[in-house]
Structure formats: C-alpha cells, structure tokens
DSSP file (Angstrom, degrees, kcal/mol; ACC not computed):
  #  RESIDUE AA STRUCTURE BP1 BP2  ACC     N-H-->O    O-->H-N    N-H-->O    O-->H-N    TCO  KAPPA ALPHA  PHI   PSI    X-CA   Y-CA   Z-CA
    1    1 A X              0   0    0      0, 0.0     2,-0.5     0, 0.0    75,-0.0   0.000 360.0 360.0 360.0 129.6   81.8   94.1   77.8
    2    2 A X        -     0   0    0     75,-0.2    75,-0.6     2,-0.0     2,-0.3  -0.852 360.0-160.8 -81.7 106.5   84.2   93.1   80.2
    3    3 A X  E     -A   76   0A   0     -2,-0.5     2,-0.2    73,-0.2    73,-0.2  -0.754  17.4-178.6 -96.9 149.5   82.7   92.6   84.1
    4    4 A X  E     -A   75   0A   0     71,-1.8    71,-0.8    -2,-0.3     2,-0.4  -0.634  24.1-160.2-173.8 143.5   85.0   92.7   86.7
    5    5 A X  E     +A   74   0A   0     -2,-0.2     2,-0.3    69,-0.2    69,-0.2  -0.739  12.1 171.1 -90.2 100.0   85.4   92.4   90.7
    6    6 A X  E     -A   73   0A   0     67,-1.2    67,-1.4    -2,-0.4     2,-0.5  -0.724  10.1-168.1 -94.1 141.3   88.2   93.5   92.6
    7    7 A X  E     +A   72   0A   0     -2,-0.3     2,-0.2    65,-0.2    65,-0.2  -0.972  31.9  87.3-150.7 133.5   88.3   93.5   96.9
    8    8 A X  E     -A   71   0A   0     63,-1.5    63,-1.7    -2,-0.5     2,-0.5  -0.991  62.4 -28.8 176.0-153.0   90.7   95.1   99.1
    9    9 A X  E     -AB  70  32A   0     23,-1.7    23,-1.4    61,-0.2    61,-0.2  -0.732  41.8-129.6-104.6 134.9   92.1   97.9  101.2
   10   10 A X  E     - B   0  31A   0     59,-2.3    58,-2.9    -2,-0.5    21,-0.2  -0.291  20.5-162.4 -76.2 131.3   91.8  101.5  100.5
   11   11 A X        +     0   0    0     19,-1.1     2,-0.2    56,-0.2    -1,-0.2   0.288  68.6  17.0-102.9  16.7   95.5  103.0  100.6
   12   12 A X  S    S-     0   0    0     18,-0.3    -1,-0.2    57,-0.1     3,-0.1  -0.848  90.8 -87.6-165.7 152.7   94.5  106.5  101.0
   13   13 A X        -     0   0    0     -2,-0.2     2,-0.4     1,-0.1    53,-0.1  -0.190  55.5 -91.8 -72.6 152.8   91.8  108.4  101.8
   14   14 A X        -     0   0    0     51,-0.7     2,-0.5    47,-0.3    -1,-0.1  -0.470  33.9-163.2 -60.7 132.5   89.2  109.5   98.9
   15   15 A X        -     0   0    0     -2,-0.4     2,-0.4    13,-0.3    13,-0.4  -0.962  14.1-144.1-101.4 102.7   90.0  112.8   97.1
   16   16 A X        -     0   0    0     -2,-0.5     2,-0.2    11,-0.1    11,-0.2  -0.539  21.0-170.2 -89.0 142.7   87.1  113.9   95.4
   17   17 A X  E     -C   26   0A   0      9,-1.4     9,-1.3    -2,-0.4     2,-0.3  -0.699  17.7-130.3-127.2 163.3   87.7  115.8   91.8
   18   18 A X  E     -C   25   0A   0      7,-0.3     2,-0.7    -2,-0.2     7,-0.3  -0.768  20.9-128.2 -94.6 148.2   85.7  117.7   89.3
   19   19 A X    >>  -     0   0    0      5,-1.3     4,-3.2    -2,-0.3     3,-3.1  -0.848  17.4-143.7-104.7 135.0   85.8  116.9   85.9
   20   20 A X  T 34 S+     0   0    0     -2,-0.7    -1,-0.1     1,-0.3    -2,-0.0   0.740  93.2  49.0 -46.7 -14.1   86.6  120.2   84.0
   21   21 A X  T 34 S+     0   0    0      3,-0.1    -1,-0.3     1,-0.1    -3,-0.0   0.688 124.7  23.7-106.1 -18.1   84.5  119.6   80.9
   22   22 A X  T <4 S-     0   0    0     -3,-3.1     2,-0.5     2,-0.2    -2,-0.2   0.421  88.4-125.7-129.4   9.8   81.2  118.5   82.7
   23   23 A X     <  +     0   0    0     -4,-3.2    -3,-0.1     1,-0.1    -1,-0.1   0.157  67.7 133.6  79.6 -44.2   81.2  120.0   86.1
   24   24 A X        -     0   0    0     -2,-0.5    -5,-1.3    -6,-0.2    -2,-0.2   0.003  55.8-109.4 -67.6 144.1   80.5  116.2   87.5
   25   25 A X  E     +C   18   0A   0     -7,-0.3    30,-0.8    -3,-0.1    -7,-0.3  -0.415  39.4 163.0 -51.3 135.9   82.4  114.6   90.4
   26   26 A X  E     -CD  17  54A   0     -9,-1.3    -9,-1.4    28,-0.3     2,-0.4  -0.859  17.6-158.5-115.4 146.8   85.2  111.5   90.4
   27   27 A X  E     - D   0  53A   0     26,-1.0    26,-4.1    -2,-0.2     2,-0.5  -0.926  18.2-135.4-127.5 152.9   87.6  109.9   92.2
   28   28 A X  E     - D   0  52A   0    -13,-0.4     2,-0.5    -2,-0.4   -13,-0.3  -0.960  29.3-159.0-108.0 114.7   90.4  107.7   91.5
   29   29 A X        -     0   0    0     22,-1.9    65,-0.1    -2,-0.5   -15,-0.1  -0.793   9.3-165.4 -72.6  80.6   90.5  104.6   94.0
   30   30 A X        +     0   0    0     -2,-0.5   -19,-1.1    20,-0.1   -18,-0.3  -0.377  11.9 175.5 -91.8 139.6   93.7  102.5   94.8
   31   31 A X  E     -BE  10  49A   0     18,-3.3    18,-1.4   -21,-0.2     2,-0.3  -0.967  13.7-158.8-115.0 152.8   92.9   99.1   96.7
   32   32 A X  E     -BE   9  48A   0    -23,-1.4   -23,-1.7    -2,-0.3     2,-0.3  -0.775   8.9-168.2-110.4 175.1   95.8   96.9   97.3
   33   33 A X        -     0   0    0     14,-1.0    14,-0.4    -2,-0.3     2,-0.4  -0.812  19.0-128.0-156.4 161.9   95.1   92.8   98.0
   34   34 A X        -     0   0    0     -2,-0.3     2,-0.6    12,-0.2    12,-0.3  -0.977  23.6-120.3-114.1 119.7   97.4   90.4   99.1
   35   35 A X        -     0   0    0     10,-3.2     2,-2.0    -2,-0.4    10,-0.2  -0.783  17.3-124.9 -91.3  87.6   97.9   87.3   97.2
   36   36 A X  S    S+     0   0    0     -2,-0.6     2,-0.2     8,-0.1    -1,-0.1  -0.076  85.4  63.3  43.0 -46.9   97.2   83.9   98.9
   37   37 A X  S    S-     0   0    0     -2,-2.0     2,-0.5     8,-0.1     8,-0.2  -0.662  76.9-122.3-109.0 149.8  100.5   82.5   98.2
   38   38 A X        -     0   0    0     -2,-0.2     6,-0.2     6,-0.1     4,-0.1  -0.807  24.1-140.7-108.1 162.2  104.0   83.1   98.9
   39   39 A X    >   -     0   0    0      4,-1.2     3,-1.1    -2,-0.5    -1,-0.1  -0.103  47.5 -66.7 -83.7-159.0  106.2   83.6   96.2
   40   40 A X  T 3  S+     0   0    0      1,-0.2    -1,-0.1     2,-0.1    -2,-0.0   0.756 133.4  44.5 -39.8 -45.0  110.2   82.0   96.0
   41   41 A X  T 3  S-     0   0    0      2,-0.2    -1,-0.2     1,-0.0     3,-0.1   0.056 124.3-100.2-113.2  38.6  111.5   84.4   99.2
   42   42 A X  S <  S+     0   0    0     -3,-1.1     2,-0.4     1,-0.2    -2,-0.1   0.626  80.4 136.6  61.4   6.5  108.5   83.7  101.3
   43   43 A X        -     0   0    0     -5,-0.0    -4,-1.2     0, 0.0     2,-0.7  -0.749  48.1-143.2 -55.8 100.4  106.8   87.0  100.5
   44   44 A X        -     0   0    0     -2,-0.4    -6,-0.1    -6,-0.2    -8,-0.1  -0.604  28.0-130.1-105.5 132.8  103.5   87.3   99.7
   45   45 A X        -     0   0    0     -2,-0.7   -10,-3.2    -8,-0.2     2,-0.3  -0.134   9.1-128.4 -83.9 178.9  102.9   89.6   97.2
   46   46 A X        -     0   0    0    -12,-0.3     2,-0.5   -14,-0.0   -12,-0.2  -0.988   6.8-152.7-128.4 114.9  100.7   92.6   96.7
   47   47 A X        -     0   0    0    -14,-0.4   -14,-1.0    -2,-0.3     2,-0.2  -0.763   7.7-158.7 -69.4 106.6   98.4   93.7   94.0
   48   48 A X  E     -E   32   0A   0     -2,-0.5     2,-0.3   -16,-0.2   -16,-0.2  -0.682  11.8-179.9 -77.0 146.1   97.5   97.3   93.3
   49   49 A X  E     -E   31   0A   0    -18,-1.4   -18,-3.3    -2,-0.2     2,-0.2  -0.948  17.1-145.9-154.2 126.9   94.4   98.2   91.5
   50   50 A X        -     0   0    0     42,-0.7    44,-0.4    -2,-0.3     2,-0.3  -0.613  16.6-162.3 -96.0 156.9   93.0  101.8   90.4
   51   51 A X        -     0   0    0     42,-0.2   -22,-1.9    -2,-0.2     2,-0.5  -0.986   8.9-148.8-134.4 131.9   89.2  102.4   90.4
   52   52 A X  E     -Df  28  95A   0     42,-3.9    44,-0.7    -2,-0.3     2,-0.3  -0.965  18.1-178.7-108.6 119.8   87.3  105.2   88.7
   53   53 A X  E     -D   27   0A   0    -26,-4.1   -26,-1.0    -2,-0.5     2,-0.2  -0.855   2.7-173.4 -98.3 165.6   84.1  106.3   90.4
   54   54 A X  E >   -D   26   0A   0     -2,-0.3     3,-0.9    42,-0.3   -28,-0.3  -0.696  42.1  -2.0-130.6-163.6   81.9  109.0   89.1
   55   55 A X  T >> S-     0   0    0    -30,-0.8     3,-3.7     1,-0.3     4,-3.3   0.361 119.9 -10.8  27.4-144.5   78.9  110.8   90.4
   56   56 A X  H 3> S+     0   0    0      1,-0.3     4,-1.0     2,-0.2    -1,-0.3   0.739 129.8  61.0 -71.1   3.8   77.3  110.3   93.2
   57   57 A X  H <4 S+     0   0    0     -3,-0.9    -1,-0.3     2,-0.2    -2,-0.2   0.176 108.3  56.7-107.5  28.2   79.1  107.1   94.1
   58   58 A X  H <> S+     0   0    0     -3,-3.7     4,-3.2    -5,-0.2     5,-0.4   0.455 109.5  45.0 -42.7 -69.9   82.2  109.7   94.0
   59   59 A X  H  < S+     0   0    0     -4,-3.3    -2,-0.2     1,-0.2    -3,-0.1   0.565 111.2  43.1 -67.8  -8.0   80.7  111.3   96.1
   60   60 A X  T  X S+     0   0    0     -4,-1.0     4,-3.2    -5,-0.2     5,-0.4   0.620 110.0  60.9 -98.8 -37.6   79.4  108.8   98.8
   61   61 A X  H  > S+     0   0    0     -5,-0.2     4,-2.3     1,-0.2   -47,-0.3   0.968 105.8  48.1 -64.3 -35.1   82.9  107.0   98.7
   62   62 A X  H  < S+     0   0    0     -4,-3.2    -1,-0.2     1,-0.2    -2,-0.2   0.836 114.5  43.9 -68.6  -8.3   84.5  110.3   99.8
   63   63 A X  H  4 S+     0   0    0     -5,-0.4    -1,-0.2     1,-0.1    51,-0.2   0.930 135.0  17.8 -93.9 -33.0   81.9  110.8  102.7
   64   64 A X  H  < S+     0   0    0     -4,-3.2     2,-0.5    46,-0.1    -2,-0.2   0.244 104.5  80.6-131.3   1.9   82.3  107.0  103.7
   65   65 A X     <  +     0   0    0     -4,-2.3   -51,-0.7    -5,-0.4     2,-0.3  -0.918  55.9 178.5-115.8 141.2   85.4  105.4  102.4
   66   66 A X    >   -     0   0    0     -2,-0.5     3,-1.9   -53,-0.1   -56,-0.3  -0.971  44.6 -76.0-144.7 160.8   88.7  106.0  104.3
   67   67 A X  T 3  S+     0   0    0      1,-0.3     2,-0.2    -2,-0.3   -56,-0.2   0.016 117.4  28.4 -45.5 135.4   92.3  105.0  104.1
   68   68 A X  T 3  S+     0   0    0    -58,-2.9    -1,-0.3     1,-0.2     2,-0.1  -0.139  92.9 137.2  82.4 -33.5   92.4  101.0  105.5
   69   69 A X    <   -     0   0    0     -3,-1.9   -59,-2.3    -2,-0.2     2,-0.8  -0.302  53.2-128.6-101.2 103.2   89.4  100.5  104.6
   70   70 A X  E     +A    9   0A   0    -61,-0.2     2,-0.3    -2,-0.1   -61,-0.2  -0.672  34.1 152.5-118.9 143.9   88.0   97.5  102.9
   71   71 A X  E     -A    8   0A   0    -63,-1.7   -63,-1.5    -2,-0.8     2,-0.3  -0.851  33.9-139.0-131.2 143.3   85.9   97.4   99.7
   72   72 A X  E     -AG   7 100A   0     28,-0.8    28,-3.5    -2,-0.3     2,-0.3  -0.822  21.7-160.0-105.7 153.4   84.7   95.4   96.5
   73   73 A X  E     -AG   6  99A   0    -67,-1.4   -67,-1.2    -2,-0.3     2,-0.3  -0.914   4.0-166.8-120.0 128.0   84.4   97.2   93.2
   74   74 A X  E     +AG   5  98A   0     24,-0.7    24,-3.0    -2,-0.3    23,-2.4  -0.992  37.9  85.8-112.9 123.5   82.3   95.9   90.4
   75   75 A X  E     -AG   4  96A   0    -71,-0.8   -71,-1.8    -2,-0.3     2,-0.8  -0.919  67.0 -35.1-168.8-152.8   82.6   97.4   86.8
   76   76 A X  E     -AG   3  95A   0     19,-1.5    19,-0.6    -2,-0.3   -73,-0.2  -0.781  45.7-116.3-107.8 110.6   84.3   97.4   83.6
   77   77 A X  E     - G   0  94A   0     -2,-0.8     2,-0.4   -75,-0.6    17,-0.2   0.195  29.0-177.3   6.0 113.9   88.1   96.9   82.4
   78   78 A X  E     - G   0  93A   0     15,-1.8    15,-1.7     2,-0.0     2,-0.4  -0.898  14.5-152.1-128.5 135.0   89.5   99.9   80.9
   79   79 A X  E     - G   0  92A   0     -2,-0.4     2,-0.4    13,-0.2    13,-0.2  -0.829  21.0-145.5-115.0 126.2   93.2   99.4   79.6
   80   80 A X  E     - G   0  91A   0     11,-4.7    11,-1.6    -2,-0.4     2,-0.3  -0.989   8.0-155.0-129.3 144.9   95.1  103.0   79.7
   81   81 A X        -     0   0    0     -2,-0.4     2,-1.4     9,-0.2     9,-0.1  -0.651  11.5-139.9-110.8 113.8   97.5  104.1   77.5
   82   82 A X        +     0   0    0     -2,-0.3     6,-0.2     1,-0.2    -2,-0.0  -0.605  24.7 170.3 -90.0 105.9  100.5  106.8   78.1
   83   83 A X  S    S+     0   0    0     -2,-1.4     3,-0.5     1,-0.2    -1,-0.2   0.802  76.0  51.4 -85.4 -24.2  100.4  108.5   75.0
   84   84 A X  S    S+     0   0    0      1,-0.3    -1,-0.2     2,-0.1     2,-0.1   0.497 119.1  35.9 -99.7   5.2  102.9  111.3   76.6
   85   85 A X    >   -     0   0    0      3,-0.1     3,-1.9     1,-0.0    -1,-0.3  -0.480  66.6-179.8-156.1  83.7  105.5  108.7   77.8
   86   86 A X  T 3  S+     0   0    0     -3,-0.5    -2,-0.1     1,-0.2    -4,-0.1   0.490  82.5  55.3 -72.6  16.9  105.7  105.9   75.5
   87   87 A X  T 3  S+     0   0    0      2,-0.1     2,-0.3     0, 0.0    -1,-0.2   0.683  83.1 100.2 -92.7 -10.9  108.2  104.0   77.5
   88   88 A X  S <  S-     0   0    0     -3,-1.9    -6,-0.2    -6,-0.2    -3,-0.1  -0.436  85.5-118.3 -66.6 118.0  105.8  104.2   80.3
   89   89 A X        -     0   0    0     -2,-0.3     2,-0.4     1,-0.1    -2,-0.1  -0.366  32.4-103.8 -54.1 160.9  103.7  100.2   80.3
   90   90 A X        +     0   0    0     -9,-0.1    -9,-0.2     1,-0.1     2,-0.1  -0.729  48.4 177.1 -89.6 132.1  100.1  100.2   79.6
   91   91 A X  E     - G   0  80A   0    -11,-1.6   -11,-4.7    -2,-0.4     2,-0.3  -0.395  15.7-129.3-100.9-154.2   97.5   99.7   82.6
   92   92 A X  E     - G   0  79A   0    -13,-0.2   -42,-0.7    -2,-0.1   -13,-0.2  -0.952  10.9-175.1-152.4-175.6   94.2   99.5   83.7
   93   93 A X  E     - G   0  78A   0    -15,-1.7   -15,-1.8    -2,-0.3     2,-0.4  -0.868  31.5 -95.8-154.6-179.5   91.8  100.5   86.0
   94   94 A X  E     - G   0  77A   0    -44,-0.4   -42,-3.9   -17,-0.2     2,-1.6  -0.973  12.9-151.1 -94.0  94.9   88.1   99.8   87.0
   95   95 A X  E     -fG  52  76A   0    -19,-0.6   -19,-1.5    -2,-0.4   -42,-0.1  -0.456  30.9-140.1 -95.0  80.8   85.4  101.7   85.9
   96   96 A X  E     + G   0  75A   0     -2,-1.6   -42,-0.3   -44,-0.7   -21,-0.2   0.196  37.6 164.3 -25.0 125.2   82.9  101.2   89.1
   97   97 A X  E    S+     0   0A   0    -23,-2.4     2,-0.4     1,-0.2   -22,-0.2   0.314  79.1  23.3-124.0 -43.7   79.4  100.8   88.5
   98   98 A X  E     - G   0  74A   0    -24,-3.0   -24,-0.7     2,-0.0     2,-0.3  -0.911  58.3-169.8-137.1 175.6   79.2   99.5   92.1
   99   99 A X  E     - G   0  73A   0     -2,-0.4     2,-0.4   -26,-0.2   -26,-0.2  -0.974   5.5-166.3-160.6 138.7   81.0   99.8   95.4
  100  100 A X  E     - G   0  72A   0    -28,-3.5   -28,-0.8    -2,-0.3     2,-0.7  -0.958  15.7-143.1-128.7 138.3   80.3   97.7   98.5
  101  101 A X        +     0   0    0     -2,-0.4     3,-0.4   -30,-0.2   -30,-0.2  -0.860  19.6 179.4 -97.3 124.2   81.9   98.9  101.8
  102  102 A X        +     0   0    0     -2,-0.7     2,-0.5     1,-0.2     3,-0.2   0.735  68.1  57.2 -97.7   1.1   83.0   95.9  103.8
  103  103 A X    >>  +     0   0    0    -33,-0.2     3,-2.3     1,-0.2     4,-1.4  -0.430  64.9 172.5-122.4  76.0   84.5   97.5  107.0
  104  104 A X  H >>> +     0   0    0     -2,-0.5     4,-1.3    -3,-0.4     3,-0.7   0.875  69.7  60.3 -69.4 -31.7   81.6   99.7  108.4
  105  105 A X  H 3>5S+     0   0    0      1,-0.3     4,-1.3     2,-0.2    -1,-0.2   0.827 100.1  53.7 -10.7 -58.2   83.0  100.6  111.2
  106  106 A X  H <>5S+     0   0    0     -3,-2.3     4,-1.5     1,-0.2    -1,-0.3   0.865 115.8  34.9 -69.1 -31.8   85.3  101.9  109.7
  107  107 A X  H <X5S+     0   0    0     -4,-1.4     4,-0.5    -3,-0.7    -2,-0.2   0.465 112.2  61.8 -82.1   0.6   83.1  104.2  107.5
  108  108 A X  H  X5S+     0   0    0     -4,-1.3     4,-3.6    -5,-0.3     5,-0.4   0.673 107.8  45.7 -93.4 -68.8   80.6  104.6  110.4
  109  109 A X  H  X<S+     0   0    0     -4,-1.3     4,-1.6    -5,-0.6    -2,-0.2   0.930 111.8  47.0 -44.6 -49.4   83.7  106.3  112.3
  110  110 A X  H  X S+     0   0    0     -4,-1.5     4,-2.8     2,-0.2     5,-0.3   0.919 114.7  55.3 -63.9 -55.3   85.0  108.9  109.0
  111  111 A X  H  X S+     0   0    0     -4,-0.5     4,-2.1     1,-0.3     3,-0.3   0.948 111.6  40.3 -63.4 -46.9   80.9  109.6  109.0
  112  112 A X  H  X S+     0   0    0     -4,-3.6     4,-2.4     1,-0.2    -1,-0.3   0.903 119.0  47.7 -65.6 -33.4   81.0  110.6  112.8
  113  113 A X  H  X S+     0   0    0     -4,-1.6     4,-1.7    -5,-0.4    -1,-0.2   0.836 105.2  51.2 -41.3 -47.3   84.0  112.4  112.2
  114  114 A X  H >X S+     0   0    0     -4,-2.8     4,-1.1    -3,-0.3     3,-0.7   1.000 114.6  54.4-106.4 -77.1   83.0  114.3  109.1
  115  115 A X  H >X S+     0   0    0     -4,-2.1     3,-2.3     1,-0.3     4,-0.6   0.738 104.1  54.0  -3.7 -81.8   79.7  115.3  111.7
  116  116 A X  H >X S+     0   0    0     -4,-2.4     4,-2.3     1,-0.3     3,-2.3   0.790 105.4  49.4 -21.6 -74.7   81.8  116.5  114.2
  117  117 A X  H <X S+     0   0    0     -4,-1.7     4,-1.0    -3,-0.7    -1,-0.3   0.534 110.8  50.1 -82.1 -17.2   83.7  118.9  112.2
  118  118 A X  H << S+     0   0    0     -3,-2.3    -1,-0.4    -4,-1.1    -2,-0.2   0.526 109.7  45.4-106.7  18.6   80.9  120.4  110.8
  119  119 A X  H <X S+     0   0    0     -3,-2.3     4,-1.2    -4,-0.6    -2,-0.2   0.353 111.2  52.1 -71.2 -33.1   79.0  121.0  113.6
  120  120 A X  H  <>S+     0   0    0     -4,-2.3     5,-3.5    -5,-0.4     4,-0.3   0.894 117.7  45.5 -84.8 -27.8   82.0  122.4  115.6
  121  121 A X  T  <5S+     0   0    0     -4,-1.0    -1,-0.1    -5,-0.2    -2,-0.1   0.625 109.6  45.8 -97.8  11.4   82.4  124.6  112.4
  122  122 A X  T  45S+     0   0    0      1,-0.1    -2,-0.2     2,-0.0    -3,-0.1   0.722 118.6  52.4-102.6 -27.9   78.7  125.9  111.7
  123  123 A X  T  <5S-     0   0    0     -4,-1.2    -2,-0.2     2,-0.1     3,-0.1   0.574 117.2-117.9 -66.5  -7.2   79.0  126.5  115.8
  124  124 A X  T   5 +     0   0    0     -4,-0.3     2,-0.3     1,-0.2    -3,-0.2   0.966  66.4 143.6  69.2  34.9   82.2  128.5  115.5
  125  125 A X      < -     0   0    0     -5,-3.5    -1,-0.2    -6,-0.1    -2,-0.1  -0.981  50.9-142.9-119.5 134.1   84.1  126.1  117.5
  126  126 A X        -     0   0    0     -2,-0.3    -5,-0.1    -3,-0.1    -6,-0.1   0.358  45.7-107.5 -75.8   3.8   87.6  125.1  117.0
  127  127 A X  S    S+     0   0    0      1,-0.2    -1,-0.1    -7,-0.1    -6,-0.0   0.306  77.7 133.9  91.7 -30.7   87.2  121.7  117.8
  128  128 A X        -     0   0    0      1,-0.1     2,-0.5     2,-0.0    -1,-0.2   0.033  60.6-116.5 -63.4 170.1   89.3  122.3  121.4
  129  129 A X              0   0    0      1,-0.1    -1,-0.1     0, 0.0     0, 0.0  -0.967 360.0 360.0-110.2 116.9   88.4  121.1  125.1
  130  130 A X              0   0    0     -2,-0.5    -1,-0.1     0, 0.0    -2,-0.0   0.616 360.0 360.0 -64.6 360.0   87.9  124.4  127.0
C-alpha cells in the first residue's frame, strides 16, 4: 500500500454524488498547491490533485468544505486509466481515508450559511430584508 499526503486549496465547491450501484455517497475533490520554487520565467507553478471521498466524509466535506478552502488529504494512490480515450495520459487521484480542514473559518462560515438557508426555508422565507 501506497500512503499519501497532499495539502492545498479547494478550487470549487464540493458536489456530492451517489454512486449508482450501491446507493452510497462521494465526491471528487480538486486541491491545487503552489510549488516553492520558481521555474525558468519566474513562475511558480501549480499542482492539481483529484481526491476521492466516500461516505460520510463525502458527506461532511460537502457540509464544511468550500471553494478556497484549505485542506490535507491522507489516503491511497490510485493511478487511472482512460480506457475510452487511449491518447488521453494516465493519472491519479487520492483515495481519502482522512481529511483535515485547515481554514475553519472558512468552513465555520459555509456551516452558518448552509443554517441560514434552511431555516429561512423550513420558515417559508425567501431569504429577503422586508
């Protein structure tokens, strides 16, 4: 087994998915990182990395992880393969076993938000300032 740790910033908000064959929850999680160094044109580049959660730590990154947002992933290495476009390169992703949020604020903020809106919509309110 192959462990490994990724940290950076969430570049879109979670979209949480079913998977069709077992009913269970997942989401796909891009963080990007910035790399230390600058390259040749003074640039410092940027690493993308997809993350698979499943279950409930699907379901608790959509309630508390939001777009900007930065987080470490610990899990296992998965290499994927494009069977239906073999010109396509192989990647990988992160199969999450854990998830740490490191900018509560920011998930502290999505959580009052995601409050709000269902309280103004089990009250039958539209969210407006009379």
């Amino acid at each position: 087994m192959l462990k490994i740790t990724a940290t950076g910033n969430l570049t879109n908000d979670v979209e949480l998915k079913l998977n069709e064959e077992t009913g269970k929850p997942y989401a796909i999680l891009r963080i990007a990182s910035d790399r230390r160094y600058l390259n040749r044109n003074g640039v410092r580049p940027t690493d993308f990395v997809s993350i698979k959660v499943r279950g409930r730590l699907a379901e608790r990154c959509a309630a508390y992880a939001v777009k900007g947002c930065k987080l470490t992933a610990v899990g296992d290495f998965e290499t994927i393969i494009f069977a239906e476009d073999p010109t396509r390169q192989p990647g990988f992703l992160i199969k999450a076993t854990e998830v740490e949020f490191l900018s509560p604020g920011l998930a502290d903020e999505a959580a009052q938000a995601a409050n709000a809106n269902r309280e103004a919509a089990d009250s039958g309110v539209d969210g407006q300032a009379a």
